[in-house]
LOGUVO-585577 format. One record per atom (N, C-alpha, C, O, CB): x, y, z; residue in one letter; chain; atom name. Coordinates in Angstrom, 3 decimals. Glycine has a CB too. Example, Ala and Ser with C-alpha at 12.3 -4.5 7.8 and 13.67 -1.06 7.14 Angstrom:
{u:13.190, v:-5.690, w:7.800, type:A, mol:A, atom:N}
{u:12.300, v:-4.500, w:7.800, type:A, mol:A, atom:CA}
{u:13.200, v:-3.300, w:7.800, type:A, mol:A, atom:C}
{u:14.236, v:-3.319, w:8.465, type:A, mol:A, atom:O}
{u:11.308, v:-4.473, w:9.046, type:A, mol:A, atom:CB}
{u:12.850, v:-2.250, w:7.080, type:S, mol:A, atom:N}
{u:13.670, v:-1.060, w:7.140, type:S, mol:A, atom:CA}
{u:12.900, v:0.030, w:7.870, type:S, mol:A, atom:C}
{u:13.409, v:1.138, w:8.039, type:S, mol:A, atom:O}
{u:14.084, v:-0.598, w:5.725, type:S, mol:A, atom:CB}
% end
This chain:
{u:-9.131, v:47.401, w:-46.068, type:X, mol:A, atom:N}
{u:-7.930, v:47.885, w:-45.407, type:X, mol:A, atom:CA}
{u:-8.138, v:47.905, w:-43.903, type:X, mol:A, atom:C}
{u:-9.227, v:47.966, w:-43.331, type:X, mol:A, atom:O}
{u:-7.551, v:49.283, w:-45.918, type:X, mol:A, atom:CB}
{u:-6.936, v:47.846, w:-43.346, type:X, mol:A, atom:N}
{u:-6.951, v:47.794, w:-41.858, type:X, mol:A, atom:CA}
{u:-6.179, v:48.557, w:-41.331, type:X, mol:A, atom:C}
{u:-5.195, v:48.126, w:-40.730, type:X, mol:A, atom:O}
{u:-6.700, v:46.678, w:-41.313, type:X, mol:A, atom:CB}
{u:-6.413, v:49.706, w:-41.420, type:X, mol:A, atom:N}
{u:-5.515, v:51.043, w:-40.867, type:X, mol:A, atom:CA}
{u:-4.985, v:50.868, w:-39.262, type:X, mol:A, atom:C}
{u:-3.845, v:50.934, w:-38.802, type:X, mol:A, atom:O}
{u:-6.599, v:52.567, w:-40.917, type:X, mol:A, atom:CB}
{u:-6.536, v:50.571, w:-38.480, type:X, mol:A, atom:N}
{u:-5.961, v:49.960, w:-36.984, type:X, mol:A, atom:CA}
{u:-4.437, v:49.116, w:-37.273, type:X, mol:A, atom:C}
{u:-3.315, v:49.620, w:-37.224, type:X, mol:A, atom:O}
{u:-7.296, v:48.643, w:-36.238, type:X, mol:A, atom:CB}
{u:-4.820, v:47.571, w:-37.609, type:X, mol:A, atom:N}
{u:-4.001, v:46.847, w:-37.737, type:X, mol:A, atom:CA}
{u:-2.773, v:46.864, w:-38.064, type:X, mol:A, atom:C}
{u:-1.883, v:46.141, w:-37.615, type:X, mol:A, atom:O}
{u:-4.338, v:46.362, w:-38.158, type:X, mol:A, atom:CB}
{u:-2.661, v:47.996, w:-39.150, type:X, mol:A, atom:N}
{u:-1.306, v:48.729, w:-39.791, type:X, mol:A, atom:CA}
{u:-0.569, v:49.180, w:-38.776, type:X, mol:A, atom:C}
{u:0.535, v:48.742, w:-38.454, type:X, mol:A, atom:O}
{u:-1.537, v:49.978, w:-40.744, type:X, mol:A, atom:CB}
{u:-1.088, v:49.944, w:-38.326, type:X, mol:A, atom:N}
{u:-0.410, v:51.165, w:-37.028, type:X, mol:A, atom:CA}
{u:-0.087, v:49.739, w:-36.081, type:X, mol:A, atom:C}
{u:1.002, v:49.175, w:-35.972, type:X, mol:A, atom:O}
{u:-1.953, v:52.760, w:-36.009, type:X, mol:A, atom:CB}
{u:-0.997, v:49.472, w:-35.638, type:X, mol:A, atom:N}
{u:-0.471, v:48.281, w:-34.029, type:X, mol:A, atom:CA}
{u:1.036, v:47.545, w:-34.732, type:X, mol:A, atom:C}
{u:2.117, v:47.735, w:-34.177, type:X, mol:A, atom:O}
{u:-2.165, v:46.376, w:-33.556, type:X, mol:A, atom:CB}
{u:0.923, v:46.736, w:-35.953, type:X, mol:A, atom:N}
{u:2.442, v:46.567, w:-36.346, type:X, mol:A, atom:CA}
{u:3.528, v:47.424, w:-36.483, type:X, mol:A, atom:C}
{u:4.665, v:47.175, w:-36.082, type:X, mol:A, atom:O}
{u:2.508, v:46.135, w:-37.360, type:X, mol:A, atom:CB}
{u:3.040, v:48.805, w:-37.259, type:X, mol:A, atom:N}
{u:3.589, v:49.623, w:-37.111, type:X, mol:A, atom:CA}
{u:4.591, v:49.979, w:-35.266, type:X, mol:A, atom:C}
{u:5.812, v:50.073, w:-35.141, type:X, mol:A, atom:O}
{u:2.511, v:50.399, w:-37.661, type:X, mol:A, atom:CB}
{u:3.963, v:50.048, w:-34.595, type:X, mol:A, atom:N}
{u:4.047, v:50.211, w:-33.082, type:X, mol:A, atom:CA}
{u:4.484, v:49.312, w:-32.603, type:X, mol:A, atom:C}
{u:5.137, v:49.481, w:-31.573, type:X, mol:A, atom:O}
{u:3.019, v:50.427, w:-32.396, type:X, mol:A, atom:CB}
{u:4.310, v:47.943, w:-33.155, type:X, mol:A, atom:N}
{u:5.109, v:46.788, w:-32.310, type:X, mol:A, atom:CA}
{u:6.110, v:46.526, w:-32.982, type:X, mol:A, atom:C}
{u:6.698, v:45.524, w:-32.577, type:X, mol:A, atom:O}
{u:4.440, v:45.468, w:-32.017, type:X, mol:A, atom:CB}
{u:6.827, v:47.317, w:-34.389, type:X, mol:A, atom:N}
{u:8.189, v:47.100, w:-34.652, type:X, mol:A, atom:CA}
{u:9.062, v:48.321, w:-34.466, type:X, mol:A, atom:C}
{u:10.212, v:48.495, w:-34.869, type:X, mol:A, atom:O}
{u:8.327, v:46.597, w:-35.981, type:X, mol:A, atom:CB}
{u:8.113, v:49.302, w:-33.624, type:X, mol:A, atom:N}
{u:8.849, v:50.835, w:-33.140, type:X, mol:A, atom:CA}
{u:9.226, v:50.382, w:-31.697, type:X, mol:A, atom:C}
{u:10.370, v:50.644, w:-31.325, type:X, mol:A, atom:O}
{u:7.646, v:52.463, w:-33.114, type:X, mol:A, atom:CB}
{u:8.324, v:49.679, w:-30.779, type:X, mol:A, atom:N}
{u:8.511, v:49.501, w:-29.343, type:X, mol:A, atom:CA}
{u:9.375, v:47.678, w:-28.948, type:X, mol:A, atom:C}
{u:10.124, v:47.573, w:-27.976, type:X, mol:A, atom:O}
{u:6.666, v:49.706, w:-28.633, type:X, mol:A, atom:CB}
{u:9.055, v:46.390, w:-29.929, type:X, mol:A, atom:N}
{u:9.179, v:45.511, w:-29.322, type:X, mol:A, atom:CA}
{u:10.390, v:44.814, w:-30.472, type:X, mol:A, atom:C}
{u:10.289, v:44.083, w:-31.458, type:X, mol:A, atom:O}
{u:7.760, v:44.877, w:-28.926, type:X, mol:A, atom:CB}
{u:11.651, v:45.533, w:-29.685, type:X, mol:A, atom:N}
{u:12.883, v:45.081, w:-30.274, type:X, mol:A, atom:CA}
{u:13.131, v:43.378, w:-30.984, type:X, mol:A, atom:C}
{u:13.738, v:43.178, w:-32.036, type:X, mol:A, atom:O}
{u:13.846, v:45.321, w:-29.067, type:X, mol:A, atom:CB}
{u:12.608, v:42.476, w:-30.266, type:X, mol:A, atom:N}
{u:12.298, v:40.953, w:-30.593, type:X, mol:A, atom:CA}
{u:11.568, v:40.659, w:-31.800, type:X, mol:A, atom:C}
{u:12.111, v:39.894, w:-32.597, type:X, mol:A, atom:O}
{u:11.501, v:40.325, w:-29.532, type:X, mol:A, atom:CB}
{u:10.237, v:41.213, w:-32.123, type:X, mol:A, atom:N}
{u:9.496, v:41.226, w:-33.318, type:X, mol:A, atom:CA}
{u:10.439, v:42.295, w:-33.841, type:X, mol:A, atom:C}
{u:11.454, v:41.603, w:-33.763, type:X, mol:A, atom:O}
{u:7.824, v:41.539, w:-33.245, type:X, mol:A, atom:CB}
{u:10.800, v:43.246, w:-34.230, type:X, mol:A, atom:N}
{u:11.700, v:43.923, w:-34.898, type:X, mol:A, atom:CA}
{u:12.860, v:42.867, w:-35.572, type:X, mol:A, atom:C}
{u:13.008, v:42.631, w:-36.771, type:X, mol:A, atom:O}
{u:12.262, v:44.976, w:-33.902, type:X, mol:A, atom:CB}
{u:13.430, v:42.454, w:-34.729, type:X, mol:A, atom:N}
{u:14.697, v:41.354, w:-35.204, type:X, mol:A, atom:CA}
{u:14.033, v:40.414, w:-36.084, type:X, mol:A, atom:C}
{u:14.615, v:40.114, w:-37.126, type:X, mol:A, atom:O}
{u:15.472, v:40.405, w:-33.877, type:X, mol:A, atom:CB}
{u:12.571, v:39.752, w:-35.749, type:X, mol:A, atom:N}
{u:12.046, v:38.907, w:-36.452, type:X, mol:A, atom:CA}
{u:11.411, v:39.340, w:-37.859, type:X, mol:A, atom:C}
{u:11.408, v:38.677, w:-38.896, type:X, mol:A, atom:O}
{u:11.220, v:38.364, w:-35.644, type:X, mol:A, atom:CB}
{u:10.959, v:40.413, w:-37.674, type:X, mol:A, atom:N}
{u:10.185, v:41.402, w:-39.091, type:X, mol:A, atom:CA}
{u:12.117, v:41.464, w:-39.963, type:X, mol:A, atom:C}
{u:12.328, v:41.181, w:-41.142, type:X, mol:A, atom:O}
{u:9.152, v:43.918, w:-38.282, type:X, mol:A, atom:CB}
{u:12.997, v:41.821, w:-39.135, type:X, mol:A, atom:N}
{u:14.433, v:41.655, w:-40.155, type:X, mol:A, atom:CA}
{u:14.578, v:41.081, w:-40.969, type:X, mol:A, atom:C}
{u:14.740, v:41.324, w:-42.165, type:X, mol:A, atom:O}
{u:15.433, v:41.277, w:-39.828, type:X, mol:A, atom:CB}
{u:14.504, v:39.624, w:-39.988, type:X, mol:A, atom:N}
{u:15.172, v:38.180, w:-40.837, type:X, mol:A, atom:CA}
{u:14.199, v:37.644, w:-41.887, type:X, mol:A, atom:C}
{u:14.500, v:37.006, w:-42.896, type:X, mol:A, atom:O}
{u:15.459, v:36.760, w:-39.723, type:X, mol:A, atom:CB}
{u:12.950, v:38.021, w:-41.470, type:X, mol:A, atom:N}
{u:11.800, v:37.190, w:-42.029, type:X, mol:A, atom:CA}
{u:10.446, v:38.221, w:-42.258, type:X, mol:A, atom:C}
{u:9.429, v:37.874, w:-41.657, type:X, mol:A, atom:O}
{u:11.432, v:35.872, w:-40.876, type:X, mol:A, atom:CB}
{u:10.380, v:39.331, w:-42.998, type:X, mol:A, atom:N}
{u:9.007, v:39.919, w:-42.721, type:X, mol:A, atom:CA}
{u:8.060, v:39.173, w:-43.077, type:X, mol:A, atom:C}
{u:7.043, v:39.613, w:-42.542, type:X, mol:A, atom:O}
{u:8.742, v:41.095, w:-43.293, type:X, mol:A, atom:CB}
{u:7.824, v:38.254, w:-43.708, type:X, mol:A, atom:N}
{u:6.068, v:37.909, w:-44.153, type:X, mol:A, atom:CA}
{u:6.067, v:36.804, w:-42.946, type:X, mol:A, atom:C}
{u:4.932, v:36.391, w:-42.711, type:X, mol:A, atom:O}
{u:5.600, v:37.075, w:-46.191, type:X, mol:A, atom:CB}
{u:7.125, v:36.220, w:-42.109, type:X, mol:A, atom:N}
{u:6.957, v:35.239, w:-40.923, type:X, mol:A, atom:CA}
{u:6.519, v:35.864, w:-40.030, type:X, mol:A, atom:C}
{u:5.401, v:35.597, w:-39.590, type:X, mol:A, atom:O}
{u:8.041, v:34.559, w:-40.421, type:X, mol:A, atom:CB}
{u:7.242, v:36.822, w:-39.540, type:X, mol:A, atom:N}
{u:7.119, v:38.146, w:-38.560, type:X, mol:A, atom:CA}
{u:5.400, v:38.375, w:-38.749, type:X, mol:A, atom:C}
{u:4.790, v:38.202, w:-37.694, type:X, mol:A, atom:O}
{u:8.255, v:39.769, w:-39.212, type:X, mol:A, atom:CB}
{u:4.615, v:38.710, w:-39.847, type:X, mol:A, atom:N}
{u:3.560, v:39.336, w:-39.610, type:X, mol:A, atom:CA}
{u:2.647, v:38.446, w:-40.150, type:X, mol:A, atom:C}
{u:1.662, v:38.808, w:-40.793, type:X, mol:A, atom:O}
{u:3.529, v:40.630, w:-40.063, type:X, mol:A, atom:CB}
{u:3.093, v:36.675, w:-39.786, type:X, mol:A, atom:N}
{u:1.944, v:35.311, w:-40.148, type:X, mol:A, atom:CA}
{u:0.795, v:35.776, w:-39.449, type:X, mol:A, atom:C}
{u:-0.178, v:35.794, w:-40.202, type:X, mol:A, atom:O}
{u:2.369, v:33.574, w:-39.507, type:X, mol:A, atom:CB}
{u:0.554, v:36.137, w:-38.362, type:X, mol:A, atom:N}
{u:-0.715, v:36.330, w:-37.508, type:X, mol:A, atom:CA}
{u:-1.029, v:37.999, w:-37.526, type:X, mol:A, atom:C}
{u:-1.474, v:38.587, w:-36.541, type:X, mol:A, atom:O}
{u:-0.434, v:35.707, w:-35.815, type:X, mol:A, atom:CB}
{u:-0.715, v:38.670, w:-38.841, type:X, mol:A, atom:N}
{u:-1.125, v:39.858, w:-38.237, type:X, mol:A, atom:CA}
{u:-2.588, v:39.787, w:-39.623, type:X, mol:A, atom:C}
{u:-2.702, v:39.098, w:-40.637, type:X, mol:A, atom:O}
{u:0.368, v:41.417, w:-38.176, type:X, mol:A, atom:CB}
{u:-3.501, v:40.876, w:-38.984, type:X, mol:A, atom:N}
{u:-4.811, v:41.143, w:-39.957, type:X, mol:A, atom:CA}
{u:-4.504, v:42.188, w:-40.447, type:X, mol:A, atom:C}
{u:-4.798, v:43.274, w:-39.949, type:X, mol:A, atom:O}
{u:-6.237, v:41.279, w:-39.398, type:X, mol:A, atom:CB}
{u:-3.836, v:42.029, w:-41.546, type:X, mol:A, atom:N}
{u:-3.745, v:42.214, w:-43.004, type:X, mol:A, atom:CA}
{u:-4.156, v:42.000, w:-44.131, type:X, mol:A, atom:C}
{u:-4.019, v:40.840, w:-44.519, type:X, mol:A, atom:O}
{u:-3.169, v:42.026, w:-43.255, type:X, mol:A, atom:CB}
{u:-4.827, v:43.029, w:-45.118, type:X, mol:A, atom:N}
{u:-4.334, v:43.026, w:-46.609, type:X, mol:A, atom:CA}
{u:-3.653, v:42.391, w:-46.946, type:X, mol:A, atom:C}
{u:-2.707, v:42.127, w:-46.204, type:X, mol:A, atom:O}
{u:-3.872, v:43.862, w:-47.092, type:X, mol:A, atom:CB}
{u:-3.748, v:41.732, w:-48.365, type:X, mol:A, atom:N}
{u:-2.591, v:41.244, w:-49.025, type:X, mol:A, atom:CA}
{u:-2.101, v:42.773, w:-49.365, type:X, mol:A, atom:C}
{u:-0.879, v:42.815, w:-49.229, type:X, mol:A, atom:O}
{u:-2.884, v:40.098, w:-50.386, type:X, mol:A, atom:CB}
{u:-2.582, v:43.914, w:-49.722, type:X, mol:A, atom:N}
{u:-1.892, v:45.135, w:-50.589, type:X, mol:A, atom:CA}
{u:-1.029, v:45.869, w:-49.015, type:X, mol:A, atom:C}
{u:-0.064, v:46.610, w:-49.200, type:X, mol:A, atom:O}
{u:-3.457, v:46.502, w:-51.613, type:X, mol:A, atom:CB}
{u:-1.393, v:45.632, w:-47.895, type:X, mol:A, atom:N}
{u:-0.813, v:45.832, w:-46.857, type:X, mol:A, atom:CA}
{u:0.476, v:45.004, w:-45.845, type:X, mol:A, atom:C}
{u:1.357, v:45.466, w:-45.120, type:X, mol:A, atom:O}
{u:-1.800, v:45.957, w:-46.385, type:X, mol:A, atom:CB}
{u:0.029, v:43.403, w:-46.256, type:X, mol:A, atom:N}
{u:0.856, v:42.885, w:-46.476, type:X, mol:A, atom:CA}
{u:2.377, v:43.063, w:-47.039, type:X, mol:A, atom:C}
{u:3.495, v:42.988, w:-46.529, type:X, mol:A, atom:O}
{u:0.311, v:42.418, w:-46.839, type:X, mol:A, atom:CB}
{u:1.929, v:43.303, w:-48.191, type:X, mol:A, atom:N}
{u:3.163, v:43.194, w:-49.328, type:X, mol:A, atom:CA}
{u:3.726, v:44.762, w:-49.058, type:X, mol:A, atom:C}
{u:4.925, v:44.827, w:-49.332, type:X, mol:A, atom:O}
{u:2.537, v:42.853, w:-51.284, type:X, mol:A, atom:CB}
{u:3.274, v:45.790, w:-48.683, type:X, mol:A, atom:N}
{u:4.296, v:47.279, w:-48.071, type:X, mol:A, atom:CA}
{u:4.821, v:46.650, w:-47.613, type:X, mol:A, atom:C}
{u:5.997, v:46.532, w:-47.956, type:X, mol:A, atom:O}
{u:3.972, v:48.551, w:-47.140, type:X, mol:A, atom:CB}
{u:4.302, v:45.854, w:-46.564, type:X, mol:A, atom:N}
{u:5.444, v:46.396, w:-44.779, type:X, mol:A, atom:CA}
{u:6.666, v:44.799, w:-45.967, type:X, mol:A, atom:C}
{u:7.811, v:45.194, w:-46.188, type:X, mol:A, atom:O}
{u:4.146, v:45.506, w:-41.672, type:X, mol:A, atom:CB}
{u:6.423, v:43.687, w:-46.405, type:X, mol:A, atom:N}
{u:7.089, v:43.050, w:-46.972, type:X, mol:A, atom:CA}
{u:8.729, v:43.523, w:-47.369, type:X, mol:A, atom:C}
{u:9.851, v:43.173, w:-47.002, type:X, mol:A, atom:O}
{u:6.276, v:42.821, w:-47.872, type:X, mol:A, atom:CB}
{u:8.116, v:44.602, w:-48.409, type:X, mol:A, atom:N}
{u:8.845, v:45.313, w:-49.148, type:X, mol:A, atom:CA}
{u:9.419, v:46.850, w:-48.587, type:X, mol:A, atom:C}
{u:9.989, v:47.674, w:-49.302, type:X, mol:A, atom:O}
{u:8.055, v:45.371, w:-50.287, type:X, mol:A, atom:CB}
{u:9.155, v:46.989, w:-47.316, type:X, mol:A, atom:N}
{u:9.221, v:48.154, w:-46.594, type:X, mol:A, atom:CA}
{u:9.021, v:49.170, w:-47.538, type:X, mol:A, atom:C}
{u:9.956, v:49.837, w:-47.979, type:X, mol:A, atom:O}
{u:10.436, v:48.316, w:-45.847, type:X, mol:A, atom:CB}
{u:8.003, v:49.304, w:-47.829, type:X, mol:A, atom:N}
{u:7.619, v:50.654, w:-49.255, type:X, mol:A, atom:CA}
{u:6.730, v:51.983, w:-48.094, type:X, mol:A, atom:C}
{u:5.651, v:52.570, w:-48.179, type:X, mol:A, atom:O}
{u:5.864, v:49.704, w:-51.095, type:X, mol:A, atom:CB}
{u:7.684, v:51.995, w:-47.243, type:X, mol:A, atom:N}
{u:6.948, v:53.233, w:-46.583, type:X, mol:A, atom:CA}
{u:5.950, v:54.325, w:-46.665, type:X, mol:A, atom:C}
{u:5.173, v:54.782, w:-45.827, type:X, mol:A, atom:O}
{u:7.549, v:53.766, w:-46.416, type:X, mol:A, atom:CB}
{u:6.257, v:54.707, w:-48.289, type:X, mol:A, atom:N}
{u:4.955, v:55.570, w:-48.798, type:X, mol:A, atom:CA}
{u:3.779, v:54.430, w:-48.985, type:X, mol:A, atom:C}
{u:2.755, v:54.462, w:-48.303, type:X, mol:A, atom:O}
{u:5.283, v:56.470, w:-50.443, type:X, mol:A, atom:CB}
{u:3.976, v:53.643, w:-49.759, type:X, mol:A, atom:N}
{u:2.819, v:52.875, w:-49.628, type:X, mol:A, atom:CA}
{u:1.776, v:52.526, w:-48.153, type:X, mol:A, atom:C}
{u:0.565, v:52.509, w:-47.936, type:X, mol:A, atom:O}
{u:3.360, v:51.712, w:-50.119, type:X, mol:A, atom:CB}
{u:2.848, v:52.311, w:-47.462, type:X, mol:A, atom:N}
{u:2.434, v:52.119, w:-46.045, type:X, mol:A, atom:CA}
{u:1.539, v:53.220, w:-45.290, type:X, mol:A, atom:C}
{u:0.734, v:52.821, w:-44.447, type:X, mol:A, atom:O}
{u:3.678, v:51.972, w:-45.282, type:X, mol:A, atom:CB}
{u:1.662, v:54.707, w:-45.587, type:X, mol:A, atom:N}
{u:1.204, v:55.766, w:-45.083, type:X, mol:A, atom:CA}
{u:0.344, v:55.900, w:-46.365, type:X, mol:A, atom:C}
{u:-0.386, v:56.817, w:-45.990, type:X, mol:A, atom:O}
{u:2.240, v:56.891, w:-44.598, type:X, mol:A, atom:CB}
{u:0.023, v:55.675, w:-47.344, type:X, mol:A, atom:N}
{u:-1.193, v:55.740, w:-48.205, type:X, mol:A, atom:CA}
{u:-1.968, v:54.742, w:-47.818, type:X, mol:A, atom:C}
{u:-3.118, v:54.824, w:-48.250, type:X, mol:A, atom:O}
{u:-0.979, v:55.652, w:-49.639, type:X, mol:A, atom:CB}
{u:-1.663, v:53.559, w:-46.953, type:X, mol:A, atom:N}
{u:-2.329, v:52.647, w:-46.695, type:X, mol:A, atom:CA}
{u:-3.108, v:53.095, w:-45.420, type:X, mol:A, atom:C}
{u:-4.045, v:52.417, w:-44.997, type:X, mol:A, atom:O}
{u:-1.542, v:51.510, w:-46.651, type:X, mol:A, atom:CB}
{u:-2.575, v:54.616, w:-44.622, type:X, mol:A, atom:N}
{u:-2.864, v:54.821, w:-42.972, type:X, mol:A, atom:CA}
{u:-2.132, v:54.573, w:-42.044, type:X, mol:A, atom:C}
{u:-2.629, v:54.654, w:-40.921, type:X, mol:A, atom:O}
{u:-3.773, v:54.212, w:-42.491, type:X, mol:A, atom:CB}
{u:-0.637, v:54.168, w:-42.181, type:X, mol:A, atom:N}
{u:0.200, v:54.197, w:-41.332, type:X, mol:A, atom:CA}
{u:0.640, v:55.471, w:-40.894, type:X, mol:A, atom:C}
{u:0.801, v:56.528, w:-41.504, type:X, mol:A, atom:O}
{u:1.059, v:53.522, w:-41.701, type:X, mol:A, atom:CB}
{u:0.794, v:55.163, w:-39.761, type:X, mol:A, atom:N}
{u:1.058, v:56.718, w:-39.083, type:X, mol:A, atom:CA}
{u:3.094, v:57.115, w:-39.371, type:X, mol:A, atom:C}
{u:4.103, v:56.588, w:-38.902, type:X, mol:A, atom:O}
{u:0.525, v:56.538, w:-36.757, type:X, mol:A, atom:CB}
{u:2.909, v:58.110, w:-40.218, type:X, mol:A, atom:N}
{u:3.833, v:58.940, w:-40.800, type:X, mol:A, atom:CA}
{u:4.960, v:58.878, w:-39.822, type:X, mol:A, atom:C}
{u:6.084, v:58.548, w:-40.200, type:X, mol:A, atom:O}
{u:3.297, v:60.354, w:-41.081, type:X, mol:A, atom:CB}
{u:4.603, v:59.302, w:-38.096, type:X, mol:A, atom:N}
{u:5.926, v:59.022, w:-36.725, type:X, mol:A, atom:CA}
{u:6.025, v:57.951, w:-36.979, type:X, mol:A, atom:C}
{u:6.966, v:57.738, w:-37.743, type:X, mol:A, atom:O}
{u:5.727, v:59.166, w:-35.000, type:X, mol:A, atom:CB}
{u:5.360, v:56.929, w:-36.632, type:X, mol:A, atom:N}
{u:5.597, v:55.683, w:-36.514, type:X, mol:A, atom:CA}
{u:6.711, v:55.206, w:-37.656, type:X, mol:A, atom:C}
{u:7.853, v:54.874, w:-37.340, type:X, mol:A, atom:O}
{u:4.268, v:54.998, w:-36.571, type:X, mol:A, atom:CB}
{u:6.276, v:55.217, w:-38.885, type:X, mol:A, atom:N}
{u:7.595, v:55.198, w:-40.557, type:X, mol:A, atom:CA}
{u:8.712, v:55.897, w:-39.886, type:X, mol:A, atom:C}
{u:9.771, v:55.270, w:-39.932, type:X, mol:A, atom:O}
{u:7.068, v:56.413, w:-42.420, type:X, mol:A, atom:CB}
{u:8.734, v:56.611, w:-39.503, type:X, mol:A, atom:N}
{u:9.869, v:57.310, w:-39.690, type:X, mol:A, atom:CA}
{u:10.775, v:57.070, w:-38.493, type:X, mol:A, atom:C}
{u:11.946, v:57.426, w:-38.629, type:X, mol:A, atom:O}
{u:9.562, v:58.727, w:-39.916, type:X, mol:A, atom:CB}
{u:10.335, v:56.410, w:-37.111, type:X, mol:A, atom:N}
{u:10.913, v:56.324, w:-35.994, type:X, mol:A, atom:CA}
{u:11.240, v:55.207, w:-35.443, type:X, mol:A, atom:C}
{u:11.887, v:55.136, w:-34.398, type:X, mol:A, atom:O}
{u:10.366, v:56.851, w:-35.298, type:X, mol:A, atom:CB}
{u:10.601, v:53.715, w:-36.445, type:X, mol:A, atom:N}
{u:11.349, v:52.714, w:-35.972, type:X, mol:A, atom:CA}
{u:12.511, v:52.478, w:-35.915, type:X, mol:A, atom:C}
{u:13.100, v:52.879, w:-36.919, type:X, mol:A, atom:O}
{u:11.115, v:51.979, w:-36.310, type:X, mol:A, atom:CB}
{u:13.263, v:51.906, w:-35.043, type:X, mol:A, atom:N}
{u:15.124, v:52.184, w:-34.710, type:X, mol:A, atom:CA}
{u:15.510, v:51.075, w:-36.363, type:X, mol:A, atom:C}
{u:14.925, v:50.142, w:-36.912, type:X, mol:A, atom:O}
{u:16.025, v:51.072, w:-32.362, type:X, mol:A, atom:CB}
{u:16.498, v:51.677, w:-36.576, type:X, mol:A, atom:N}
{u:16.781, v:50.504, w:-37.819, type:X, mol:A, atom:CA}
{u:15.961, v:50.622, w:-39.085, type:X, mol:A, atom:C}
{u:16.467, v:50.572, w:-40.207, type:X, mol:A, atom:O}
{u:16.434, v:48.973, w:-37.298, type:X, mol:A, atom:CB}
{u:14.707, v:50.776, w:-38.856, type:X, mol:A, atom:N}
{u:14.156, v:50.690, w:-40.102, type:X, mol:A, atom:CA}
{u:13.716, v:52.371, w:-40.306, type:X, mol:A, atom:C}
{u:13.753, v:52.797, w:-41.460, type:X, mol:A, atom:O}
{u:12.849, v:49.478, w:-40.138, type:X, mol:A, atom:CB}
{u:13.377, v:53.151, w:-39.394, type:X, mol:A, atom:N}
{u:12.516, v:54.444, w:-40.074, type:X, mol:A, atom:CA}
{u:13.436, v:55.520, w:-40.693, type:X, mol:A, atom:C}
{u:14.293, v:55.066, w:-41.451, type:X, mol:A, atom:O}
{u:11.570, v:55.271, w:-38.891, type:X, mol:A, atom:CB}
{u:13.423, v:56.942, w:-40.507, type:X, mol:A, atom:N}
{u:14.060, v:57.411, w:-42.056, type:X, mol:A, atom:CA}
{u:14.969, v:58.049, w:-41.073, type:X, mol:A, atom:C}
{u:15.865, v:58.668, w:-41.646, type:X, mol:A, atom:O}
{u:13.087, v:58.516, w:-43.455, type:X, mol:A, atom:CB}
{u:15.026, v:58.096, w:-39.859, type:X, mol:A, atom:N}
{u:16.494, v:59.104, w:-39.204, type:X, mol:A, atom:CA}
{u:16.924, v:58.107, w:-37.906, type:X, mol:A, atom:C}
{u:17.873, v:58.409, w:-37.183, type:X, mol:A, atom:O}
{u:15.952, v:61.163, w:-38.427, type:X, mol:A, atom:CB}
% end
C-alpha cells in the first residue's frame, strides 16, 4: 500500500480543478501515472470512499473534494 501516494491524489483532486475534470470523465486515465495498488487503484476507480480511508486516505481530504467529497 501507498498511503503517501493515496493522499497526494487525494490532494490533487481537492486542489487541481483540471485533474479533477479528468479523474470525472476518465478515473483509471486520470490516475495512469499514479503509484498505486491495484486494491487502491480500484477505490478511487469506484469512488468507494470508505475503502479509500481504510486504505489511509485522509478522512478531510474524502470529504472536501468540490464535486466529489460528502458536503
Amino acid at each position: 500500500m501507498s498511503r503517501y501516494e493515496t493522499n497526494v491524489v487525494l490532494y490533487r483532486l481537492k486542489k487541481d480543478p483540471a485533474f479533477r475534470d479528468r479523474f470525472r470523465a476518465n478515473p483509471g486515465g486520470a490516475l495512469a501515472d499514479a503509484d498505486l495498488s491495484d486494491e487502491e487503484r480500484d477505490a478511487f476507480v469506484r469512488w468507494d470512499t470508505r475503502k479509500l480511508n481504510e486504505l489511509g486516505g485522509s478522512l478531510h481530504l474524502l470529504v472536501s473534494i468540490p464535486g466529489l467529497g460528502g458536503h
